[in-house]
TIVO-2410 file (N, C-alpha, C; in nm, 3 decimals):
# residues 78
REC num residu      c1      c2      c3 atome chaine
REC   1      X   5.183  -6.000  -2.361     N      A
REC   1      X   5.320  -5.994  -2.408    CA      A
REC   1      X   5.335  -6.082  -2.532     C      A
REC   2      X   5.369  -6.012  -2.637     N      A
REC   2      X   5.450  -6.123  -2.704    CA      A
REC   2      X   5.564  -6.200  -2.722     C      A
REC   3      X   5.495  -6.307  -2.780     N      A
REC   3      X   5.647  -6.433  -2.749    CA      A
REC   3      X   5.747  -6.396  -2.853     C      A
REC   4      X   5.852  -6.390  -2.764     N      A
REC   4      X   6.021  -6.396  -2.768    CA      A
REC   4      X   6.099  -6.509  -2.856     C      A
REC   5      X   6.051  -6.548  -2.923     N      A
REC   5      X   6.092  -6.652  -3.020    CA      A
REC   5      X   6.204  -6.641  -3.136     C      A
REC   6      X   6.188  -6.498  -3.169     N      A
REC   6      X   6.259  -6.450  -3.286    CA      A
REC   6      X   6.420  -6.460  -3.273     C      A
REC   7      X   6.489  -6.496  -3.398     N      A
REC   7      X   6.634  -6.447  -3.371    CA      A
REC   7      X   6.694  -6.364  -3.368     C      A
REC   8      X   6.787  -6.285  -3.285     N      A
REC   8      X   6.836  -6.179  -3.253    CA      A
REC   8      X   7.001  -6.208  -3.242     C      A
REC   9      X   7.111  -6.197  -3.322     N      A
REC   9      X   7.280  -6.220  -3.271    CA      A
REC   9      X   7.288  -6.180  -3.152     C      A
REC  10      X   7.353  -6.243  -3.074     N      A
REC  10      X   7.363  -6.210  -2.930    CA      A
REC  10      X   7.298  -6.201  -2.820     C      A
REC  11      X   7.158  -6.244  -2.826     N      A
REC  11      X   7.052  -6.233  -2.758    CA      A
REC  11      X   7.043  -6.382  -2.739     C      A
REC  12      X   6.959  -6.352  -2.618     N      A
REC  12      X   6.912  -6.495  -2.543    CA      A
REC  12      X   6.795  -6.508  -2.523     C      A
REC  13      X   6.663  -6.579  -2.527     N      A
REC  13      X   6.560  -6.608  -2.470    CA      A
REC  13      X   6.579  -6.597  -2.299     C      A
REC  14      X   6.480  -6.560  -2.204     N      A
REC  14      X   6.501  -6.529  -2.074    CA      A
REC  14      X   6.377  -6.551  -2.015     C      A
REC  15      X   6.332  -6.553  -1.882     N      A
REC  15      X   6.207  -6.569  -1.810    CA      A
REC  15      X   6.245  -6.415  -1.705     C      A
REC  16      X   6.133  -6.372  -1.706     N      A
REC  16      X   6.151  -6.253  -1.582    CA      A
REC  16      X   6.060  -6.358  -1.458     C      A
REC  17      X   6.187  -6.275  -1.320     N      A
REC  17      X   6.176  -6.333  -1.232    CA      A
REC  17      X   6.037  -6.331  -1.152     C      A
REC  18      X   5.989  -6.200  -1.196     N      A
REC  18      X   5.876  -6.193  -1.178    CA      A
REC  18      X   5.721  -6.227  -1.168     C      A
REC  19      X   5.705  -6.198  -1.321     N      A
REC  19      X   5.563  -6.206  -1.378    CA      A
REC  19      X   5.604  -6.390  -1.487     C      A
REC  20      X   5.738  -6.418  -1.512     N      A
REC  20      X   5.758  -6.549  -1.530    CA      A
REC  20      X   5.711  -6.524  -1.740     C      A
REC  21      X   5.702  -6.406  -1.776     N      A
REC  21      X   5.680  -6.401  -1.926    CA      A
REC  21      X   5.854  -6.410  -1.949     C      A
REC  22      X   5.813  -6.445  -2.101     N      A
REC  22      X   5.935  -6.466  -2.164    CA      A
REC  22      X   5.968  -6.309  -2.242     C      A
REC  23      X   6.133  -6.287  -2.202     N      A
REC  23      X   6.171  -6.193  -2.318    CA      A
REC  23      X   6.297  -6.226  -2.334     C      A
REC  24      X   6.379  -6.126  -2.416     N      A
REC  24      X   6.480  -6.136  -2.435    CA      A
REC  24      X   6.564  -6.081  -2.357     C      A
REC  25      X   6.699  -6.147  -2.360     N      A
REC  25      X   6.794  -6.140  -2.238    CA      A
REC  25      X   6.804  -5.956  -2.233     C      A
REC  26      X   6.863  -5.915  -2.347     N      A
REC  26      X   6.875  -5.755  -2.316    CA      A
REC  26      X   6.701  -5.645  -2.274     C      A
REC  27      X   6.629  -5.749  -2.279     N      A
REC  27      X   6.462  -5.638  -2.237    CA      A
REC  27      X   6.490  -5.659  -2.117     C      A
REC  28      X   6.594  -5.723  -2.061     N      A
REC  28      X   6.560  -5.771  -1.879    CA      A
REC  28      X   6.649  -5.658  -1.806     C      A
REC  29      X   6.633  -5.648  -1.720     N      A
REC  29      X   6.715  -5.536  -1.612    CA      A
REC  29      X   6.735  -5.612  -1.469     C      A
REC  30      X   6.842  -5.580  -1.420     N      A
REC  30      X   6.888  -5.662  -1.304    CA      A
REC  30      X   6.851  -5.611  -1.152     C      A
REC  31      X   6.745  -5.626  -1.085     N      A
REC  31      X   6.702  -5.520  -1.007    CA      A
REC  31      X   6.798  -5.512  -0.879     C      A
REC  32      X   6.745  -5.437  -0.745     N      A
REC  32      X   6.822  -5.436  -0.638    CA      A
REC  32      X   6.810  -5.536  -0.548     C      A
REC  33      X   6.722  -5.657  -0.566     N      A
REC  33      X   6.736  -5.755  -0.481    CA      A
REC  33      X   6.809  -5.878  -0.592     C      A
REC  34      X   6.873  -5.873  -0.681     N      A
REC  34      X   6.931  -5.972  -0.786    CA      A
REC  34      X   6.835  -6.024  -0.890     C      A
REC  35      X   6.749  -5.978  -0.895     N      A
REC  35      X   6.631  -6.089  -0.969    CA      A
REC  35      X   6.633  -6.023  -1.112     C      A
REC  36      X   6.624  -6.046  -1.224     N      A
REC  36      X   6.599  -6.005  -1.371    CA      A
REC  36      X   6.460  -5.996  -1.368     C      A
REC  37      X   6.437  -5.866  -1.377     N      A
REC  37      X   6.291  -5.825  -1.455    CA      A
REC  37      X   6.268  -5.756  -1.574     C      A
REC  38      X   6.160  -5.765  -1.593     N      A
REC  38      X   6.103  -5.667  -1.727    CA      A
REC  38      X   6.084  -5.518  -1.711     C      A
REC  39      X   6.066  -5.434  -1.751     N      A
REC  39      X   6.045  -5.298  -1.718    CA      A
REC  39      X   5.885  -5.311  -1.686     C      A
REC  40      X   5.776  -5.388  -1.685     N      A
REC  40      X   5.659  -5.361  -1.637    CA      A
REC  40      X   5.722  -5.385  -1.459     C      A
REC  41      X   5.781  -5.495  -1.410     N      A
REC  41      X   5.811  -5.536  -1.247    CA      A
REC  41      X   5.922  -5.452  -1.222     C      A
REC  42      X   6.007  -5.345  -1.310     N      A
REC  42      X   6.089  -5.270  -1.217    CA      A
REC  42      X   6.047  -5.173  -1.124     C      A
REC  43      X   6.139  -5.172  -1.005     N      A
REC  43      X   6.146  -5.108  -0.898    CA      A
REC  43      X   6.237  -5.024  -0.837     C      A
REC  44      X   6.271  -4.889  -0.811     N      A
REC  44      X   6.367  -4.863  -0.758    CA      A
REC  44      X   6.393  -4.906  -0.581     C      A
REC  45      X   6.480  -4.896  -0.571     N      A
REC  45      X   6.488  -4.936  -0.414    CA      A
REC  45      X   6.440  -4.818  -0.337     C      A
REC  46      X   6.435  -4.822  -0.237     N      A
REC  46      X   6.342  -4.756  -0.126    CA      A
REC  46      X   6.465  -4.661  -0.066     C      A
REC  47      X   6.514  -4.532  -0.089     N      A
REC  47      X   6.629  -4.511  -0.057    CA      A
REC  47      X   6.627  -4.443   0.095     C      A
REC  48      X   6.550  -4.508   0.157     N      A
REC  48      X   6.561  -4.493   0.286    CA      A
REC  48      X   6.582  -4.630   0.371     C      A
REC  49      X   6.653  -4.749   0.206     N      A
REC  49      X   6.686  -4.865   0.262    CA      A
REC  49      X   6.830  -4.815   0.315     C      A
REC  50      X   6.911  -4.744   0.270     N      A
REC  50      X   7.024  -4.687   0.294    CA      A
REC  50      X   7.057  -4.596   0.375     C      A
REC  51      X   6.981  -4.529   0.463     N      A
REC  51      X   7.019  -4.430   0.545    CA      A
REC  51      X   7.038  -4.493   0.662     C      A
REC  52      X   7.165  -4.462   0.765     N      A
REC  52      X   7.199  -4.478   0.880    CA      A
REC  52      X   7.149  -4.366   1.003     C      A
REC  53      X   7.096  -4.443   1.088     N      A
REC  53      X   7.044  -4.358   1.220    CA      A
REC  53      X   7.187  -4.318   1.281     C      A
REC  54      X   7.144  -4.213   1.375     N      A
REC  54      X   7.279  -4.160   1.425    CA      A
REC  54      X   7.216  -4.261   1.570     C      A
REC  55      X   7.386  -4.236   1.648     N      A
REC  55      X   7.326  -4.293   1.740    CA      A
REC  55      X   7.236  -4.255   1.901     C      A
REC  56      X   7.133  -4.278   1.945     N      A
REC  56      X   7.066  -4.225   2.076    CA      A
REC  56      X   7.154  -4.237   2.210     C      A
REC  57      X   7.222  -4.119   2.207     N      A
REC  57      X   7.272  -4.108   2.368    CA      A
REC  57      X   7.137  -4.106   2.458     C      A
REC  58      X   7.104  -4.249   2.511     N      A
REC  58      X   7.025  -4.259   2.653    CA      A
REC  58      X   7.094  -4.218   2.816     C      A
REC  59      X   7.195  -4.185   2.835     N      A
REC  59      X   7.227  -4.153   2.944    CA      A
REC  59      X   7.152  -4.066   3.010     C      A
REC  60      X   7.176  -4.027   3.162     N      A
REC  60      X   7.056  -3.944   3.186    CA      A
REC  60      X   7.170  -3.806   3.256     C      A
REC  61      X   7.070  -3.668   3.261     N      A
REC  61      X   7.169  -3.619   3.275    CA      A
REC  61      X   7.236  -3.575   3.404     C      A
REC  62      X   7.228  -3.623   3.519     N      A
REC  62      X   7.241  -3.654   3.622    CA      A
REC  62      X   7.173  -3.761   3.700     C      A
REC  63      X   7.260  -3.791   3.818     N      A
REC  63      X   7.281  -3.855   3.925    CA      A
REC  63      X   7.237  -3.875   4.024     C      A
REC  64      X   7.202  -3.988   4.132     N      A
REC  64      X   7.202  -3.947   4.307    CA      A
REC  64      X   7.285  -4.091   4.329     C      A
REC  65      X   7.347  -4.105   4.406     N      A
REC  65      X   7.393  -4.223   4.483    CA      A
REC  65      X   7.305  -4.303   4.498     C      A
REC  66      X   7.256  -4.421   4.543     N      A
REC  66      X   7.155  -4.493   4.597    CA      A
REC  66      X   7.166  -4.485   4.764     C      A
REC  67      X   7.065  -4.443   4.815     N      A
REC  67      X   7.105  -4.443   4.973    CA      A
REC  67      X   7.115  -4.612   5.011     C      A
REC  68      X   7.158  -4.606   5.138     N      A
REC  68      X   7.186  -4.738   5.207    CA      A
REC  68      X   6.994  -4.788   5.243     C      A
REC  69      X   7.031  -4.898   5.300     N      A
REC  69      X   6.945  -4.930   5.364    CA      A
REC  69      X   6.853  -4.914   5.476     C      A
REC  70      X   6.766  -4.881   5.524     N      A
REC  70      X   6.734  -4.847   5.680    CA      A
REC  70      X   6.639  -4.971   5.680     C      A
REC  71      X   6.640  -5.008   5.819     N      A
REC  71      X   6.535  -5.066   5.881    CA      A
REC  71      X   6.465  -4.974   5.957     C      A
REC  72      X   6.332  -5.037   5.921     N      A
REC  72      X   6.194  -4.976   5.999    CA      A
REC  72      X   6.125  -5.038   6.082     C      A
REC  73      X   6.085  -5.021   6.197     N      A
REC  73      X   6.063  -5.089   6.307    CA      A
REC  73      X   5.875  -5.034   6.319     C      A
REC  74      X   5.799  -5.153   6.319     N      A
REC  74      X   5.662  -5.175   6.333    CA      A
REC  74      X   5.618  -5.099   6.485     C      A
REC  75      X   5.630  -5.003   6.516     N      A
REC  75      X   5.526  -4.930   6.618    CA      A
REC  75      X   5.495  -5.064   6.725     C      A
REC  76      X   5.572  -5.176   6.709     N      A
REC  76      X   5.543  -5.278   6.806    CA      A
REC  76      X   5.587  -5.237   7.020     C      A
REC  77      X   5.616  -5.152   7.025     N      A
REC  77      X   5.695  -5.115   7.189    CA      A
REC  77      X   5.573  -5.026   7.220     C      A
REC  78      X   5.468  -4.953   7.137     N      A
REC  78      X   5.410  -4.837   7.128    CA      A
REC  78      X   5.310  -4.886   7.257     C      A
***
């Protein structure tokens, strides 16, 4: 890269958040996690950062009561 030294009206010297080279404030782009980069470290976002799942009905689709309890008696009288 070359150095960013030159004067430009309105321009700023800048560091990309990235790769840490110097450019000028308008070569930088503001990406989707906030950080200023250069167009070599841009990224689009992953646009399956944005999609919503629907939601999983787990219910089941029927029923039984729970039966009661029984006691069982060990063949002990036998």
């Amino acid at each position: 890269m070359a150095k960013e030294t030159y004067y430009k009206k309105g321009d700023w010297n800048a560091i990309c958040d990235v790769c840490g080279f110097k450019f000028k404030a308008s070569q930088l782009r503001k990406r989707w996690d906030n950080m200023r980069v250069c167009s070599d470290d841009w990224e689009e976002r992953q646009p399956q950062d944005l999609l919503r799942a629907r939601p999983d009905d787990q219910s089941v689709p029927w029923t039984r009561p729970e039966g009661e309890d029984q006691d069982i008696v060990n063949g002990a009288g036998l």
